[in-house]
Each structure stands twice: as C-alpha cells, then as structure tokens.
C-alpha positions as CSV (number, residue, x, y, z in Angstrom):
1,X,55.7,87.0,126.2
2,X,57.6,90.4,126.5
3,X,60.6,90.0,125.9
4,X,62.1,92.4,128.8
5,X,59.6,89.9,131.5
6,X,61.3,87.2,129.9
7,X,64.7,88.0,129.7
8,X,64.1,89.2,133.7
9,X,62.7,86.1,134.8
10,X,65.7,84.5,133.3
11,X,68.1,86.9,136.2
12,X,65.6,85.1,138.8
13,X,68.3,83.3,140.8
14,X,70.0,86.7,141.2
15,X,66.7,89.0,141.8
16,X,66.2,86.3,144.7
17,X,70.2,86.8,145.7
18,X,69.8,90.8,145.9
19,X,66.6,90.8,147.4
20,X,67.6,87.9,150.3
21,X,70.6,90.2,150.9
22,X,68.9,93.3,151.4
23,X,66.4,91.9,153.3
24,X,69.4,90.1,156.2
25,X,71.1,93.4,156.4
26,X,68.3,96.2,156.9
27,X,68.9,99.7,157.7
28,X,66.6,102.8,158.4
29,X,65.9,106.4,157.8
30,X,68.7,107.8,156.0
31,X,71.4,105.8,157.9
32,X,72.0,103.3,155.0
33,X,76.2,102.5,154.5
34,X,76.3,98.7,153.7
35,X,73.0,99.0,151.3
36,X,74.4,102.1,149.5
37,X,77.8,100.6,149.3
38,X,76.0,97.4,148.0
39,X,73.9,99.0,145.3
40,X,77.0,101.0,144.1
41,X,79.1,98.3,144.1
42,X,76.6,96.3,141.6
43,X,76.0,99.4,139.6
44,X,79.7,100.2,139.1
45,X,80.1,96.0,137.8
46,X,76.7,97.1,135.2
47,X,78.9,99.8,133.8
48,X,77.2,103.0,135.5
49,X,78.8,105.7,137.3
50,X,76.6,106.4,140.5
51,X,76.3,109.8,141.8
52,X,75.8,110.4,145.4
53,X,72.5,112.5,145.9
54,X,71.7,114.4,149.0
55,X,72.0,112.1,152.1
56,X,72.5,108.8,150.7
57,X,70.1,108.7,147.9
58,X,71.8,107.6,144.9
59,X,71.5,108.2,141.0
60,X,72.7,106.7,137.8
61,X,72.0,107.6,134.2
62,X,71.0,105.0,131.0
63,X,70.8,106.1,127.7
64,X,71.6,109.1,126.6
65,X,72.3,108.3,123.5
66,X,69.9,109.8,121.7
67,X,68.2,112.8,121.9
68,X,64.4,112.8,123.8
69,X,63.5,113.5,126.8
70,X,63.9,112.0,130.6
71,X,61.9,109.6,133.0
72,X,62.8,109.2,136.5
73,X,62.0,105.5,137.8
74,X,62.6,105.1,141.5
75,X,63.3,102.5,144.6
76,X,63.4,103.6,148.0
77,X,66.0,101.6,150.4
78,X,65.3,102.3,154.0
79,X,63.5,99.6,156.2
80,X,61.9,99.6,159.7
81,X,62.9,100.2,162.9
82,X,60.7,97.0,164.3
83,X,62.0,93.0,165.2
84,X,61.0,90.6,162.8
85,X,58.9,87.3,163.8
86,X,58.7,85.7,160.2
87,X,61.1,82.9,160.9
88,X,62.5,83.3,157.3
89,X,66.3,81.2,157.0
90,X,67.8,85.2,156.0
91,X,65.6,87.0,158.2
92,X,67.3,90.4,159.4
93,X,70.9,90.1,161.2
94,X,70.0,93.5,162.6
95,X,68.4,93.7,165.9
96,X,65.2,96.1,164.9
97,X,65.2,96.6,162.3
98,X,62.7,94.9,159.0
99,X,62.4,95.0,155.6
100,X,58.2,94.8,156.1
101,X,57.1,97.3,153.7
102,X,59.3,95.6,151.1
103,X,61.8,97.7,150.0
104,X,63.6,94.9,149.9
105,X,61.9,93.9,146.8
106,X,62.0,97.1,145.4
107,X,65.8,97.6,145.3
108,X,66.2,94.2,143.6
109,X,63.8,94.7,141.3
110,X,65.2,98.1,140.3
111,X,69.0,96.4,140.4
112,X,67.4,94.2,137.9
113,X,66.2,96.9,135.6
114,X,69.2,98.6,135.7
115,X,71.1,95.2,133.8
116,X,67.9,95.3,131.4
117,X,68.4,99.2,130.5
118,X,72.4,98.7,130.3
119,X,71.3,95.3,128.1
120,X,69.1,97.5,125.7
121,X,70.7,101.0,125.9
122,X,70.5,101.6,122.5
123,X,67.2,101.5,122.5
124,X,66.8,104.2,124.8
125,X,65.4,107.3,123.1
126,X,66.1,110.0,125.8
127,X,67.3,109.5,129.1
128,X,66.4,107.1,131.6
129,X,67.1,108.5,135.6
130,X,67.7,105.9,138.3
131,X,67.3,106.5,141.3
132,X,67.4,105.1,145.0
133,X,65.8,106.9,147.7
134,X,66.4,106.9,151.6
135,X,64.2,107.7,154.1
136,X,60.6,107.3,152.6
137,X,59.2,105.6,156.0
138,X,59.6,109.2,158.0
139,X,58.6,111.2,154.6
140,X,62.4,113.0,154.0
141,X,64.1,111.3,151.6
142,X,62.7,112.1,148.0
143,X,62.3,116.0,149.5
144,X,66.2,115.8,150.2
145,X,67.0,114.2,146.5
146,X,64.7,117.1,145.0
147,X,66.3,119.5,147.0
148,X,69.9,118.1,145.6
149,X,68.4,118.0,142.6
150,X,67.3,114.6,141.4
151,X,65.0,116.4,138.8
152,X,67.7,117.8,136.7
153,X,70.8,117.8,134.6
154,X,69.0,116.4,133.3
155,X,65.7,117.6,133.6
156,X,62.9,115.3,134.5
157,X,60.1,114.9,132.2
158,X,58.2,112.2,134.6
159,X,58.3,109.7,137.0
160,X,57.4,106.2,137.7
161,X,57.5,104.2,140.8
162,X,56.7,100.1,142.1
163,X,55.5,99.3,145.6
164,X,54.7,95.8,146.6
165,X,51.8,94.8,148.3
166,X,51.6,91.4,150.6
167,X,48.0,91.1,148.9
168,X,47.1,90.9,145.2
169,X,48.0,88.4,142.7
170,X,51.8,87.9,141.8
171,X,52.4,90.2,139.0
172,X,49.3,92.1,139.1
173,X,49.3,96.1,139.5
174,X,46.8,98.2,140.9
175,X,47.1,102.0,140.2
176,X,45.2,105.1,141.5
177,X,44.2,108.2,138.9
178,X,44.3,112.0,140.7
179,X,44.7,112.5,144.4
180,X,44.3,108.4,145.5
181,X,47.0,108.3,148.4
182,X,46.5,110.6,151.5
183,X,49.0,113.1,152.4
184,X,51.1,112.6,155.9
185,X,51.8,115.2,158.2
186,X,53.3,113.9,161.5
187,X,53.3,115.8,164.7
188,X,54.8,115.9,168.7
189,X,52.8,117.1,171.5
190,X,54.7,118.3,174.6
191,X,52.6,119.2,177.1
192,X,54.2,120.9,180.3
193,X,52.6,121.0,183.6
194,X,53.7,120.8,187.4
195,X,54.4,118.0,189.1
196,X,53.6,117.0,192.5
197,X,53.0,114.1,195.1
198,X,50.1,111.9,193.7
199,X,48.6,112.3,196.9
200,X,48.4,116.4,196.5
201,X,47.4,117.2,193.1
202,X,46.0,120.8,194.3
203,X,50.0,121.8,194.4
204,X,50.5,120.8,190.7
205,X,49.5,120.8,187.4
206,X,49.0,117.5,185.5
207,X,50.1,117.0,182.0
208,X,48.1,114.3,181.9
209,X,44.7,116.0,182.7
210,X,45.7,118.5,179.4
211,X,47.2,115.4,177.3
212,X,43.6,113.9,177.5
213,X,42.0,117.2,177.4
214,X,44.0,117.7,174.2
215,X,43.3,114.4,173.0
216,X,39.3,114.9,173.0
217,X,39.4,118.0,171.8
218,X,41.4,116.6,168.3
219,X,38.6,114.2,168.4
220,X,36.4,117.1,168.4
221,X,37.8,118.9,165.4
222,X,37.4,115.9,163.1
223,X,33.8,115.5,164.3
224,X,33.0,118.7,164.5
225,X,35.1,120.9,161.7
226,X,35.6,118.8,159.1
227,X,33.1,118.6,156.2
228,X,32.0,114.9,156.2
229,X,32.4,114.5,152.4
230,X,36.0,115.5,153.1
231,X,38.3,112.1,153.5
232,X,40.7,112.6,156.6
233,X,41.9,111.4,159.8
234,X,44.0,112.4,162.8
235,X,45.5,109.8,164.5
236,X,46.8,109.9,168.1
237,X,49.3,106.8,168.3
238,X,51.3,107.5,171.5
239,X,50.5,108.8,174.7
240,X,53.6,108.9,177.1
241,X,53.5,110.9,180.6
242,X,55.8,109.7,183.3
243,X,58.0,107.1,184.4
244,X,55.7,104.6,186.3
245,X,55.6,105.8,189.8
246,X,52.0,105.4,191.6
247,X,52.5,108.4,193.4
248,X,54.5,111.1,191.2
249,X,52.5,113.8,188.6
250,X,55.2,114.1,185.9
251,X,56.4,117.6,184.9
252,X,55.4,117.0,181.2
253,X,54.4,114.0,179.2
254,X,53.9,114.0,174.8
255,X,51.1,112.9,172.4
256,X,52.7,111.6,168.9
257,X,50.3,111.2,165.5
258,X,49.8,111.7,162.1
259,X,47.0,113.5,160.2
260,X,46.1,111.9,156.4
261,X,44.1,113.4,153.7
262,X,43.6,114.9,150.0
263,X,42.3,118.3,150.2
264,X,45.9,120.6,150.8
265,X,44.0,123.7,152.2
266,X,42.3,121.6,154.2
267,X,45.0,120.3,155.7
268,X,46.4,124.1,156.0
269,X,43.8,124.5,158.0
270,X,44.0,121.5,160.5
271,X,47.7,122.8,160.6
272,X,46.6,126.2,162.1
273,X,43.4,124.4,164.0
274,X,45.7,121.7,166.2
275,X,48.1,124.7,167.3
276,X,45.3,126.6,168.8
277,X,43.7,123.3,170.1
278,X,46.9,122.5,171.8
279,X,47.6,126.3,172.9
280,X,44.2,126.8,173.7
281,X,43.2,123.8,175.8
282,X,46.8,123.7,177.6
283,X,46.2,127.1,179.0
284,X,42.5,127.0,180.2
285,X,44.1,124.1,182.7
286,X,47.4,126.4,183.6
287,X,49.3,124.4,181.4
288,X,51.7,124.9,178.8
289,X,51.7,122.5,174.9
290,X,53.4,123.0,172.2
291,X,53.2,121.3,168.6
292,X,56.3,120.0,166.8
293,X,55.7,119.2,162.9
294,X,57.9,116.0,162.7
295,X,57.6,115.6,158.7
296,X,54.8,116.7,155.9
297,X,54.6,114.8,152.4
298,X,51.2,115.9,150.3
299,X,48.9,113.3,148.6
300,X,50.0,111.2,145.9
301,X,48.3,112.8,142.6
302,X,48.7,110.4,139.9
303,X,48.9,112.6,136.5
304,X,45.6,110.8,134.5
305,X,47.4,111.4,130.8
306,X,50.7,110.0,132.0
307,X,48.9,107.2,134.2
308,X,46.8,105.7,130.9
309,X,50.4,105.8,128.8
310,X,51.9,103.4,131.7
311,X,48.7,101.6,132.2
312,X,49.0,100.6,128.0
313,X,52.6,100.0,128.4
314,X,52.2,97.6,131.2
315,X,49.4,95.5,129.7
316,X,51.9,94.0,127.5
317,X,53.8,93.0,130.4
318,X,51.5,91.6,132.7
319,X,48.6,91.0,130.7
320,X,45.6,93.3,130.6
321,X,43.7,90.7,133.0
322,X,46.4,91.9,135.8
323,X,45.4,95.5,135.8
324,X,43.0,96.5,138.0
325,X,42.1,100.5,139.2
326,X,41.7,101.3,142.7
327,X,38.6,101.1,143.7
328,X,38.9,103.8,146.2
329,X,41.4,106.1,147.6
330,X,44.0,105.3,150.2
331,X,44.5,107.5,153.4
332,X,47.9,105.5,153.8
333,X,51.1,107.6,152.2
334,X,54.1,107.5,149.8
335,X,56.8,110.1,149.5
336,X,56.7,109.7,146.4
337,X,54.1,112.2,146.2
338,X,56.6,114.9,145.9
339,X,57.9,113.5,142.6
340,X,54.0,113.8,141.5
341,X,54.0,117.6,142.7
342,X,56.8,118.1,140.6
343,X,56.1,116.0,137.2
344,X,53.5,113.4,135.4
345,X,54.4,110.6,137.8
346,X,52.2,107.1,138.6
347,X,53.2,104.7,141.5
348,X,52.4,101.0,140.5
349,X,51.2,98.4,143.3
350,X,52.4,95.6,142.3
351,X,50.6,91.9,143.7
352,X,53.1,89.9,145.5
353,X,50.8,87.7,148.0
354,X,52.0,84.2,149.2
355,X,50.3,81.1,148.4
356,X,48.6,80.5,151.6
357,X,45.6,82.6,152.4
358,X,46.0,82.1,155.9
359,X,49.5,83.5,155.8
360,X,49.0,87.2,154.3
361,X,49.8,89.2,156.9
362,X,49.6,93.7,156.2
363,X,53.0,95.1,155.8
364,X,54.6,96.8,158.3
365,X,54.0,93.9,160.7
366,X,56.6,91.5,161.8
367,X,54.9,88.8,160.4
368,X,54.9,90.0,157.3
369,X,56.2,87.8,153.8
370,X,56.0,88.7,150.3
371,X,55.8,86.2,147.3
372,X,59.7,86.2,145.3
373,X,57.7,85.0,142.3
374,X,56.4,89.1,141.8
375,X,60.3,89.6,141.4
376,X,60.9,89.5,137.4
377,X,57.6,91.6,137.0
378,X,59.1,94.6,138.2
379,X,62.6,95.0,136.1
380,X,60.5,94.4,133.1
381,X,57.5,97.1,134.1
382,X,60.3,99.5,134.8
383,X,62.2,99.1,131.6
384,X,59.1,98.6,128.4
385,X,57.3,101.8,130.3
386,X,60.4,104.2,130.5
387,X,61.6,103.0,127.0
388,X,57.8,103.1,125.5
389,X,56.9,106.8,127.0
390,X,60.1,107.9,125.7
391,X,59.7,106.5,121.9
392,X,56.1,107.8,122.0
393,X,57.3,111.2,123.7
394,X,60.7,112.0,121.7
C-alpha cells in the first residue's frame, strides 16, 4: 500500500471530524467567516502561516526547502444556498444553505494533506502551494485569488485539483484530457415594458409577450446558428414577471440562464448574438431588454503532458484498476478552469458513491450523500502527485 494512503487512512476519525463539521456549518459565495477561521485555526496548530488571499481565499506554503519548482493543489469552501432533506445526524445548522456538491469533502481532504506534506516536508523538492478557494459555485472565486495573485511568489508551475462525485467507486478517479468540462457564462434578462389593466392590454406593453418572444428566439439561435458538431447549450432556468395579480401587466419581468460549451470564439459569438436577440426582438414589440453578464469561467482544458504524469502518480495510490478516462466531455463547469488557462493543471473526480444503489442521488440536490470511506484517498492523491511531479520536474 502507499504509504501516504496509508498513513491517511490512519487520520480517518479526524477526516470524518473535519468533514462532519464543515458540512453542519455551511456557508456560500464568498461569505465564509467560521469556515475560514476554522481552516486557519487548524493550519496555524500544523505549523503553517496562512495568508489571506483576495476575498477569503486562503494560502499556505510546504516545502521550500529545497530548490525546484511549485504545484498549486486546491479546495474550494463555499456551499449552496439550498435546504437540505438528507436527514444526516450533522446535517446543516444553517437554514439554506448545503454542502451538496461536496466541498465539504474537499476541505477535509485537503486539511488532511496539509498534516501529510508538514509530516514529509523534507521530502518536498520545490514548493508545494495550498490553497482554499471561495466562491467556485457562481464562478468568482479562483479569478479573485489569480487576481491577488495565487500564482506567484512563488510562481506556479502547475495545478491539481479533487472533486467528488456521488457516483463512482470509493477511491476511483476519473479524469478528462484537453477541453472535457464546458465553460459557464451566466446571464440576466430584464425586459421592460408597460403595464396596464389585464383587461386592456392595447394601453400597454407586456414584458411577458417579449420574455417569450426572447425565449424562442434563444431557442432559435442554438437550432439555427450553431454548427451541430459544435457541443453547447443555452439554458433558460427562470422566468419571473410580476407579482401574481390576475388582472395587472407588470412593468418589467427577467429571464435568468447559463450558456456551456468548448469552443471560446464560439462562445464570443453567442455573447454578441444574445445582445442583438434581446435588443432586437424587445424593440420590434415596443419594448425595451437588456442583458447583464452575471459571471464567465472558460472550459476546463486539462494539459495532456501534465494529466499522464498525475494519471502515473495516482496509479500507485489507488490502483491502476481505479482509473478510468472520461468517456466523453462534460457541459457542466469548474472554476478551476482558470487555473488551467494559466498553467499545466488536471482536476481529479474522485468516486465517492454510497453503498445503496437506490440511494445515489446527483449532487446539488438536497438529497444528496457522499460515501466518508473516499476520505483518505484524497490527502494521499494530493501529496505522492505534488511530491512525485516535483522530484521528476526539479
């Protein structure tokens, strides 16, 4: 057995404590005080000196020792702003708010890795650059860290990152080579018309006659535009106009999505195309619409040198048998992707379904439950693929 898996399964008890903790007391976005306090508090008892790091996001430093160069390993922290429904004895003690895309996991696991690296610091060759991101699930919080700059002093050679997935074998990890997670660009509709009496539309303008309008005509540009080899989608999610009255045309009402896809001048171009939609079919009703960009993160493009180094590394972990390619791309997104436009990076998805077939439930639902026996396997992933790509790449 590897002897950083095994030395991690051994911290089980307290993988299980962090992870049960973070999971009662959930916070979003970039609004994160008790979990920030928590992780420095636990880093600061390793022996690391945390650094704050744009809004929250936080960073400490192993190794160093030596001479080489410096990988970036990352956990994000924020949860969602949804109830939870699993029934779990430390389910969240904030109304609204869920660990179900398993962050949870992630900053235990990445505790975890920080007691291995501090246990084996000597062995470091180069640097190894911790990091703990806010604000993935709205797509701001690694551009903010970059921004602060995550990426030096010192300078980042490459990047690695875990995500657990409520489906897959405990311990196994998938991984994507190239573009193989869509980009995410969210957008805000406000569409302004005239209101009126419902029983006199002729003296107003509806906002809901241009939201649908508007709505068709999106539908349209996919159809219609797009090249069909070309993997995207444009989602619609909310439609909101008006307050419930019967008998009232609202003044203005919004439509809220997201596009996904791979191919960036494409989605330039869907950019540009969803203005003039808006524009276009708001005014041909005497209408107004306008188009708010809520947040933009490109595709996840998994460097295919750097991705077969990890992919070796982690065989001896988990066992070759436990590896497994995607077998296609993945319009769903990761901010993570920005630490890929910037350097070699690879974003493991690591297995973590429970035993009961009937109980896997997709993430981001309240229903949600991931497997605590995938725990240990991501400290000791973490720790022999940094220290490895750093002995190889000195």
């Amino acid at each position: 057995m590897n002897k950083f898996l095994k030395e991690s399964q051994e911290m089980m008890d307290e993988l299980v404590a962090n992870r049960r903790h973070f999971h009662r007391y959930p916070e979003i976005t970039n609004v994160l005080p008790k979990t920030v306090a928590y992780i420095k508090e636990k880093l600061v008892e390793m022996g690391y000196e945390p650094q704050d790091c744009g809004t929250n996001g936080i960073v400490a430093l192993a190794g160093g020792k030596k001479p080489g160069k410096c990988i970036l390993i990352r956990a994000d922290m924020d949860a969602l702003p949804m109830p939870e429904e699993t029934g779990l004895p430390f389910s969240s003690e904030h109304p609204g708010m869920m660990h179900a895309c398993g962050h949870d996991f992630h900053m235990s696991m990445m505790l975890g890795a920080c007691k291995l690296l501090k246990a084996h610091e000597d062995e470091i060759e180069g640097t190894v650059k911790i990091c703990f991101q806010p604000n993935e699930e709205t797509f701001g919080g690694a551009k903010d860290m970059i921004e602060h700059g995550v990426l030096e002093n010192p300078k980042v050679d490459a990047a690695l990152g875990i995500h657990v997935g409520p489906f897959g074998e405990p311990g196994a990890l998938t991984f994507g080579k190239g573009p193989n997670m869509g980009s995410a660009d969210g957008f805000d509709i406000t569409v302004r018309g005239k209101g009126c009496h419902g029983a006199a539309p002729h003296s107003g303008i509806s906002p809901i006659n241009i939201g649908v309008h508007i709505y068709l005509a999106l539908q349209e540009l996919l159809a219609r535009e797009i090249n069909a080899a070309e993997q995207c989608t444009l989602t619609v999610g909310t439609m909101t106009f008006g307050d419930g009255a019967t008998n009232v045309i609202p003044e203005e009402g919004h439509l809220r999505g997201t596009m996904r896809g791979f191919n960036k001048e494409l989605t330039k171009f869907m950019v540009r195309r969803v203005e003039e939609i808006v524009e276009g079919t708001a005014k041909v009703f005497g209408g107004e619409a306008s188009v708010e960009w809520l947040f933009s993160a490109p595709p996840m493009d998994s460097d295919p040198e750097f991705t077969d180094d990890v992919v070796r590394y982690a065989a001896d972990v988990v066992g070759e048998e436990k590896l497994h390619p995607k077998k296609q791309r993945s319009t769903g997104s990761e901010d993570f992707s920005y630490f890929g436009d910037a350097v070699p990076a690879q974003i493991f998805w690591l297995g973590a379904q429970v035993d009961d077939p009937a109980m896997r439930i997709s993430n981001h639902n309240p229903k949600v439950l991931y497997n605590e026996a995938a725990l240990p396997y991501g400290p000791a992933v973490y720790v022999h693929c940094a220290l490895e790509w750093l002995k190889e790449h000195k």
